[in-house]
C-alpha positions as CSV (number, residue, x, y, z in Angstrom):
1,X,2.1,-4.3,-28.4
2,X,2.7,-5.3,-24.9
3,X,4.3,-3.3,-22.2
4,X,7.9,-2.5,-21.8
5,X,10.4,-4.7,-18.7
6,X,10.8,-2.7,-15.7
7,X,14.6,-3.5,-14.5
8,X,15.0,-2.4,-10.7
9,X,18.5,-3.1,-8.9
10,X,18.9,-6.8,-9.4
11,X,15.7,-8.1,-10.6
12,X,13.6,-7.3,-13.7
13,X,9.8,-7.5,-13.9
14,X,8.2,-8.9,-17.3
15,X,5.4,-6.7,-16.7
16,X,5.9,-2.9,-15.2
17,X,3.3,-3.2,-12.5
18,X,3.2,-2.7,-9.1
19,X,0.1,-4.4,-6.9
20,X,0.1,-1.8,-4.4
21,X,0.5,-3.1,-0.6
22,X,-2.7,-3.2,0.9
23,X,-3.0,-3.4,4.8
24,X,-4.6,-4.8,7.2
25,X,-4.1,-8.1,5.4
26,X,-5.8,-7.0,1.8
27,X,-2.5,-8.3,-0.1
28,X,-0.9,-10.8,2.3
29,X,0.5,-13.9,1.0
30,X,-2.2,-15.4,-1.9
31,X,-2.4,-11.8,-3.6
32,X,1.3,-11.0,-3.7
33,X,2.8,-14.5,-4.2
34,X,0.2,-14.6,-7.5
35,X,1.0,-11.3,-8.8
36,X,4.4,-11.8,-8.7
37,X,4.2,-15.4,-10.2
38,X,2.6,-13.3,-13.1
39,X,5.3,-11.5,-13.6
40,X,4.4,-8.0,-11.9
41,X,5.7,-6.9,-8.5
42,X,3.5,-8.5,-5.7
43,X,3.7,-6.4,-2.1
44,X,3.0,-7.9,1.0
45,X,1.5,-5.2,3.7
46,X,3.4,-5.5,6.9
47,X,0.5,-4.6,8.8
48,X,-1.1,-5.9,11.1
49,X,1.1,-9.3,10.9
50,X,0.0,-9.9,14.5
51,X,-3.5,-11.3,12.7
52,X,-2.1,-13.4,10.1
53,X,-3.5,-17.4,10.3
54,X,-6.0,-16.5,13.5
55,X,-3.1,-15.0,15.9
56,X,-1.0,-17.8,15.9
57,X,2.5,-15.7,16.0
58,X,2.0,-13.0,18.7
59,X,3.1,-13.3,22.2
60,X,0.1,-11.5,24.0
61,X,-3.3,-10.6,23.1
62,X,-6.7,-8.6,24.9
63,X,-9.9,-9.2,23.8
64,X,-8.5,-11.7,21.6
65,X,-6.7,-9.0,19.3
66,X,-2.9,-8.3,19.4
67,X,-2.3,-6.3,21.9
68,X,0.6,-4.0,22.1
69,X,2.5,-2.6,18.3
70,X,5.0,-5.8,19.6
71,X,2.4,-8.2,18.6
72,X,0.1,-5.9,16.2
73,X,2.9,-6.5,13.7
74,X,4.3,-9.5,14.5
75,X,7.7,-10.7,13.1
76,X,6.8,-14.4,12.9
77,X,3.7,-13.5,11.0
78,X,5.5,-11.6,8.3
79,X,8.0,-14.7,8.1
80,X,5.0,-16.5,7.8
81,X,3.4,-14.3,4.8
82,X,6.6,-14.7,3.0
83,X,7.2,-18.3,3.1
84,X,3.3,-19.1,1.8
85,X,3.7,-16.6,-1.0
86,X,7.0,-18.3,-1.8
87,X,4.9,-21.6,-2.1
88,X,3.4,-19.4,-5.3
89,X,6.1,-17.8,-6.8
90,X,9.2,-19.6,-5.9
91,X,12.1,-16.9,-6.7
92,X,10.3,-14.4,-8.0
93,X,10.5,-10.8,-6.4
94,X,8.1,-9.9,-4.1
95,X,8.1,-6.5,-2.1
96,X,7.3,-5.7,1.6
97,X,5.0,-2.5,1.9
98,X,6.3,-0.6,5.6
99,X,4.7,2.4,6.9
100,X,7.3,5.1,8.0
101,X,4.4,6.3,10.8
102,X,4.8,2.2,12.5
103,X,5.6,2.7,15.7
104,X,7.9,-0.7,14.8
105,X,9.4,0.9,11.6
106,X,13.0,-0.2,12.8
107,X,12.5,-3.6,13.8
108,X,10.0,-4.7,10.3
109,X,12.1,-3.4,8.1
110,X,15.3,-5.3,9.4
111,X,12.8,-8.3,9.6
112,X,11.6,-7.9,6.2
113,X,15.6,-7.9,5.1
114,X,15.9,-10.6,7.2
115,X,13.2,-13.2,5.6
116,X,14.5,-12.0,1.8
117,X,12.3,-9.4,0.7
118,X,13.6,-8.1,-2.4
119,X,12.0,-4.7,-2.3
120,X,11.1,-2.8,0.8
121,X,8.4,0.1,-0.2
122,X,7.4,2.8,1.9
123,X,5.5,5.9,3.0
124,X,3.3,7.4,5.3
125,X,5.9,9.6,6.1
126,X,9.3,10.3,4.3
127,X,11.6,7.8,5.1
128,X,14.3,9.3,5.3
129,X,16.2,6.9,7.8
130,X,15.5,3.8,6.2
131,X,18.7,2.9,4.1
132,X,20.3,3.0,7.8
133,X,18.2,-0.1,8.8
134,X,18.9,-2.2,5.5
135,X,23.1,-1.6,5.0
136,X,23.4,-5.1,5.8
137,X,21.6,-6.1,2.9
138,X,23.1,-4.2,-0.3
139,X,20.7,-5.9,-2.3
140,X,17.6,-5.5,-1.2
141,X,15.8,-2.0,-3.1
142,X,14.6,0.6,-1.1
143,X,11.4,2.6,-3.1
144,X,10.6,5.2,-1.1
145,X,6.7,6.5,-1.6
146,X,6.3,10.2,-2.5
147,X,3.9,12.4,-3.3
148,X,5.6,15.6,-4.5
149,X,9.1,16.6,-6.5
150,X,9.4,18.4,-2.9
151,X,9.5,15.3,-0.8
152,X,12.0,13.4,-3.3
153,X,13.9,15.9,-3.0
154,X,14.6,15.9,0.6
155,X,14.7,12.0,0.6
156,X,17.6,11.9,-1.9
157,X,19.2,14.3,-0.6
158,X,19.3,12.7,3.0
159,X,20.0,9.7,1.7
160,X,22.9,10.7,-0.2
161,X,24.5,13.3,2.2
162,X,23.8,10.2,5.5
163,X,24.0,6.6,3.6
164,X,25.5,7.7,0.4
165,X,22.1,6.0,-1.5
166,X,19.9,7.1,-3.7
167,X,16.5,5.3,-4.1
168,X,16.5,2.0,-6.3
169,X,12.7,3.3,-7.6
170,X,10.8,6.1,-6.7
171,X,6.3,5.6,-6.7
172,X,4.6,8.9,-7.1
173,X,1.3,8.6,-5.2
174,X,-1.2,11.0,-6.5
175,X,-4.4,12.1,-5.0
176,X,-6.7,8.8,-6.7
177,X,-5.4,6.4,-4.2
178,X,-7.2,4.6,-2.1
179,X,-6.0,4.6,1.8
180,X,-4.3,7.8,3.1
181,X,-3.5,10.5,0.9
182,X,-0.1,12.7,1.1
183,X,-2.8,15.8,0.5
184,X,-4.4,18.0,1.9
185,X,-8.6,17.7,1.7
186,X,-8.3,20.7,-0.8
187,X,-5.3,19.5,-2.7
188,X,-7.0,16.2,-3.5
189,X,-9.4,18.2,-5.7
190,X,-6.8,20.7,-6.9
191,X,-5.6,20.0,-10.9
192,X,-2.7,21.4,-9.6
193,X,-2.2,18.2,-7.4
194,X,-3.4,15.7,-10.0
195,X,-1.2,12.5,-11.0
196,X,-0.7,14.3,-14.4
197,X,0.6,17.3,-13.8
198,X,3.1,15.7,-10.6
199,X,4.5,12.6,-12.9
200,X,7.3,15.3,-15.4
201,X,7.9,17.1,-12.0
202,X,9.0,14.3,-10.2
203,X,10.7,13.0,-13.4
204,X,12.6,16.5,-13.5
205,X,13.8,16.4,-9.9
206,X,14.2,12.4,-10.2
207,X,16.6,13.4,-13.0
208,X,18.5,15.7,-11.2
209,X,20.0,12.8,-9.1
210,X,20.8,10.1,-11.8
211,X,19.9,8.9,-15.1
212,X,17.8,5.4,-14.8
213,X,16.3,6.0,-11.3
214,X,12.5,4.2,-12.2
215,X,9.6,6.2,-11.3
216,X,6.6,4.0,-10.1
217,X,3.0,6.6,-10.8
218,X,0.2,4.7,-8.9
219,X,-3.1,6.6,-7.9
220,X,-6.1,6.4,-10.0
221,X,-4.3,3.7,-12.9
222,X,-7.0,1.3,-13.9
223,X,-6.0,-0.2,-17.7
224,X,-3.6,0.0,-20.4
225,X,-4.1,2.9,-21.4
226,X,-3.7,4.9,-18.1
227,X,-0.3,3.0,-17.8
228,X,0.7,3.9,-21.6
229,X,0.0,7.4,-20.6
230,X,1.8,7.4,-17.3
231,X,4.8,6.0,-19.3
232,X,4.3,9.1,-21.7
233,X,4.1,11.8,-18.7
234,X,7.9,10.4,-17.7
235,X,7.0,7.0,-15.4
236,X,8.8,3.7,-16.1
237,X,5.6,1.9,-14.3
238,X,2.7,2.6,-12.6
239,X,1.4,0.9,-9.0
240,X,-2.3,-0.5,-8.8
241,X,-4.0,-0.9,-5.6
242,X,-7.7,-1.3,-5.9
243,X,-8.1,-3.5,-9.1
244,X,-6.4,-6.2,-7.2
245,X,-8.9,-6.2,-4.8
246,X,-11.2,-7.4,-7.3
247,X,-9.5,-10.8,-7.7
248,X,-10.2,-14.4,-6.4
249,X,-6.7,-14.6,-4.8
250,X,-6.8,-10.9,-2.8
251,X,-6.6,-12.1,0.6
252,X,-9.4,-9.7,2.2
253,X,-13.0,-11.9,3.1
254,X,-15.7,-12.4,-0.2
255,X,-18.2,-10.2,1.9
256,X,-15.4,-7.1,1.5
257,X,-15.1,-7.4,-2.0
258,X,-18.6,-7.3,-2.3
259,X,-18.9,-3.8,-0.7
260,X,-16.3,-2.7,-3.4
261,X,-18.7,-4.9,-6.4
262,X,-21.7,-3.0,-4.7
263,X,-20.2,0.9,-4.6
264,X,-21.2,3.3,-6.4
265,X,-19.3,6.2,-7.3
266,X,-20.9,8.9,-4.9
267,X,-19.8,6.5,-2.2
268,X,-16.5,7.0,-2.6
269,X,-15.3,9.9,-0.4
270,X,-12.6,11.2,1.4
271,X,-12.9,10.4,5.4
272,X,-11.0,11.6,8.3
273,X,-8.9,9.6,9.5
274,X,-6.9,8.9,13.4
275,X,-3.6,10.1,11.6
276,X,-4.6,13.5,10.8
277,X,-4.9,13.0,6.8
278,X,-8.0,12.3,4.8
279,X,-8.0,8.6,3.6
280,X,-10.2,7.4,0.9
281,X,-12.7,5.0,1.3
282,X,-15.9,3.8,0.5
283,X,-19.0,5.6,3.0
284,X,-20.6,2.5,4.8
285,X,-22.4,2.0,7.8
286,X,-19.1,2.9,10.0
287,X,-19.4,6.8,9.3
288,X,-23.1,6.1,10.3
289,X,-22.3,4.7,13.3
290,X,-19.8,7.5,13.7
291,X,-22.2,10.6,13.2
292,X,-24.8,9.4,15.4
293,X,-22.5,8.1,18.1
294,X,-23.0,4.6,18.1
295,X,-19.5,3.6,16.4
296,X,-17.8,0.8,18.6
297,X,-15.8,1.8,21.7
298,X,-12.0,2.9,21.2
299,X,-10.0,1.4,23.2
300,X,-6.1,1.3,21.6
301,X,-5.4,-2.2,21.7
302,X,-2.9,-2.2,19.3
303,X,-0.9,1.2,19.4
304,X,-0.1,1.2,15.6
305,X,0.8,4.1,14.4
306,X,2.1,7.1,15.9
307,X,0.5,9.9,14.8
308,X,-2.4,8.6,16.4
309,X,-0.8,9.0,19.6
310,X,-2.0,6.5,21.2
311,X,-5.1,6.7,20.9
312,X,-5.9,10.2,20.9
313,X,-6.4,10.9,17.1
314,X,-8.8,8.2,17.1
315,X,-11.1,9.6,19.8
316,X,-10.9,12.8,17.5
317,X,-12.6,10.7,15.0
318,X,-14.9,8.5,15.8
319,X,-12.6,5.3,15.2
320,X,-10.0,2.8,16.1
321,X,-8.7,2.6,12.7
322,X,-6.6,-1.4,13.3
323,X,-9.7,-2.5,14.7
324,X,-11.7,-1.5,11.8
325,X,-9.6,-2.1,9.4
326,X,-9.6,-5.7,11.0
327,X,-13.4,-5.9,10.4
328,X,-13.3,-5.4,7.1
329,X,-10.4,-7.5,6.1
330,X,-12.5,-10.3,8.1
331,X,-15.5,-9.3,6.3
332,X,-17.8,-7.5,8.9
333,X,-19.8,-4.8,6.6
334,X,-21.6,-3.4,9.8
335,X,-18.2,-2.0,11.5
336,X,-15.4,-2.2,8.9
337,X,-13.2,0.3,7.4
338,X,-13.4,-0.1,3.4
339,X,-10.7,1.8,1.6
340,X,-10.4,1.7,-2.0
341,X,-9.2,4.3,-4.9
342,X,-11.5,6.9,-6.9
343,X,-11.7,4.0,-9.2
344,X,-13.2,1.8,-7.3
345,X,-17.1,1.9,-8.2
346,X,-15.9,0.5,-11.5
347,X,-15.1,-3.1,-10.3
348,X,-17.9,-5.2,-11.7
349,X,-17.0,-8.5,-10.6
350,X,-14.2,-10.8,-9.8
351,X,-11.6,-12.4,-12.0
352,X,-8.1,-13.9,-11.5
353,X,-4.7,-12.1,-11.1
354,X,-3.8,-13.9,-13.8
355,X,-6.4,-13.1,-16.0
356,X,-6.4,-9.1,-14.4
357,X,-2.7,-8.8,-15.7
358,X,-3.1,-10.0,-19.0
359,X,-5.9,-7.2,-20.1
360,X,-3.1,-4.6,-18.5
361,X,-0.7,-6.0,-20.9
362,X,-2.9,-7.0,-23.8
363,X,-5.2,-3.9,-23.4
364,X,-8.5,-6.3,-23.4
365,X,-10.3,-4.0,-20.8
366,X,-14.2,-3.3,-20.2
C-alpha cells in the first residue's frame, strides 16, 4: 500500500510529503525542484538569497558577504532559485519557506507571489499578517507553521476576523526538528510537548474552523511508518527536513553532509541561539570555539532577523548566526553552524531524492 494524495487549494501532491525548507541555502533550487519533480512538495528557503550563484544578485556587499537584510535576501536571487528549479520540475508545485522574524518579511513574500510560488510556508513567528501581503494572488496557499492548538488558534482567528482566510494547510512543528524550535529548552523534553500528543490537538482546534483544512506534522518523521502513524494521530501529511539533507541533489557542500554522515547521536543537542530560542543542531567545533572564546568576530553584516536586534542577541551568544550558517552551507566544518533534527545521527550515507521518496512510499527503509 502506498500513501494517500495530499490535495491543497489548487494543486494535488502524488505523495503527502513535505521537504522541509532549509536555509541558508540547504534546499535551494537542485533539492526542491527534484523533490517536487518526485511528486512531493519541494520548498525553497528564502534565506539568505543574497548568496545564491557567488553574489551575483545583490547590490552591495562588505567583506565580500551581502551586506545590509536588502541584499542578505535578495529578490533577484530568489527569482533566480525559482527559475533553475523550474528547469527540474516544469509545472509542478514548489513552495517558498519565509521566516515571519525577516526583517524583509513584506517585501519576499510579495516577491515569492510575484515569481509563481504556489505555496508560501511560514514561521518563526505567527504570521498573522501574511494573507495581507498575498490578496493579489488568490491562488497562491498560505501554510502557516505552528507549534501548538494555541497559536492556530490565534492565526485563524486573525486571519478570518482581518482577511476573511483561513489557512490553505496548517504544519505542526514538534520539538524533533532540526533549526529553531517553537519550545521552550524544558518543553522540548516534556511528553507533554511531543509531536504525538500535539497532532489530535491541533486536529481538534483545526476542526473547529473548517472541515478539510490539511494538517502538515513534521519534527522527528524519518519513514513510512512515522508518516502512517502521523496520518493515524489526525495529520493529512507530514514535513521532513533532515533526511533530505542526505541526498545527492541537497544543495548544501559534500563536506556538510559529511558532518551529518559522521554524527553521532550524543552530538545532537539543543544550542542557544541569537533569536532567543534553542535550535537544534549538531555540537562541532563552533560551540568550542564559543566556550573558550575563540569563535570568529561578530560583526552584523547582514541584519537578518529581528530578534537578534541587530546584533545584540548574537553577542549574547557567541555567534553571528548568517555568517555561520553561511560556513556550513559552503562546507567549512571549523566555523559552521550544522542544524539538523533528533534524527539526524541515523543518516548513513547518501542516496537520491528519487530514490529517498520511494522507500517513504514503498516502506523499503533501513
Amino acid at each position: 500500500m502506498g500513501l494517500p494524495e495530499l490535495k491543497i487549494r489548487n494543486f494535488t501532491l502524488k505523495v503527502p510529503v513535505f521537504q522541509g525548507g532549509m536555509g541558508l541555502g540547504i534546499s535551494w533550487d537542485k533539492l526542491a525542484g527534484n523533490v517536487s519533480l518526485n511528486g512531493a512538495l519541494g520548498i525553497i528557503s528564502s534565506v539568505g538569497t543574497g548568496f545564491y550563484e557567488n553574489r551575483a544578485h545583490i547590490n552591495k556587499e562588505l567583506n565580500g558577504k551581502p551586506y545590509g537584510s536588502e541584499n542578505f535576501y535578495s529578490t533577484k536571487g530568489l527569482d533566480a532559485v525559482i527559475k533553475n528549479a523550474r528547469k527540474i520540475c516544469k509545472d509542478a508545485p514548489l513552495g517558498c519557506n519565509i521566516m515571519h522574524a525577516s526583517n524583509e518579511y513584506e517585501r519576499i513574500v510579495k516577491d515569492a507571489c510575484n515569481v509563481g510560488f504556489n505555496a508560501i510556508i511560514s514561521g518563526a513567528g505567527l504570521p498573522t499578517n501574511l494573507p495581507e501581503f498575498t490578496k493579489d494572488f488568490p491562488d497562491v496557499a498560505l501554510i502557516p507553521i505552528v507549534s501548538s492548538a494555541k497559536a492556530l488558534k490565534i492565526i485563524c482567528k486573525r486571519w478570518t476576523q482581518r482577511y476573511d482566510r483561513l489557512p490553505d494547510a496548517v504544519v505542526l512543528e514538534g520539538p524533533l526538528s532540526g533549526g529553531h524550535q517553537g519550545f521552550t529548552y524544558e518543553q522540548c523534553i516534556d511528553p507533554n510537548y511531543q509531536l504525538e500528543k500535539l497532532i489530535p490537538e491541533v486536529r481538534a482546534e483545526l476542526n473547529e474552523w473548517g472541515d478539510n483544512i490539511p494538517l502538515i506534522a513534521a519534527g522527528g518523521i524519518w519513514n513510512k511508518n512515522d508518516i502512517l502513524n502521523a496520518i493515524s494521530l489526525g495529520a493529512n501529511g507530514v514535513q521532513m527536513g533532515t533526511r533530505f539533507i542526505g541526498t545527492y541533489e541537497c544543495d548544501a557542500a559534500l563536506e556538510f553532509k559529511q558532518v551529518l554522515l559522521d554524527a553521532k547521536k550524543e552530538d545532537i543537542e539543543l544550542l542557544k541561539s541569537p533569536v532567543g530560542y534553542p535550535a537544534r543542531g549538531i555540537r562541532t567545533n563552533l560551540q568550542k570555539m564559543i566556550e573558550e572564546g575563540t569563535a570568529p568576530k561578530i560583526s552584523c553584516i547582514a541584519n537578518c532577523v529581528a530578534p537578534c536586534e541587530r546584533g545584540r542577541g548574537a553577542k549574547k551568544v557567541g555567534y553571528c548566526i548568517a555568517e555561520r550558517l553561511y560556513d556550513a552551507y559552503s562546507g567549512k566544518k571549523e566555523s559552521g553552524l550544522f542544524f539538523t533534527g533528533a534524527n539526524g545521527y541515523r543518516l548513513n550515507k547518501l542516496i537520491s531524492v528519487k530514490e529517498l521518496i520511494e522507500k517513504l512510499v514503498n516502506g523499503e527503509d533501513e
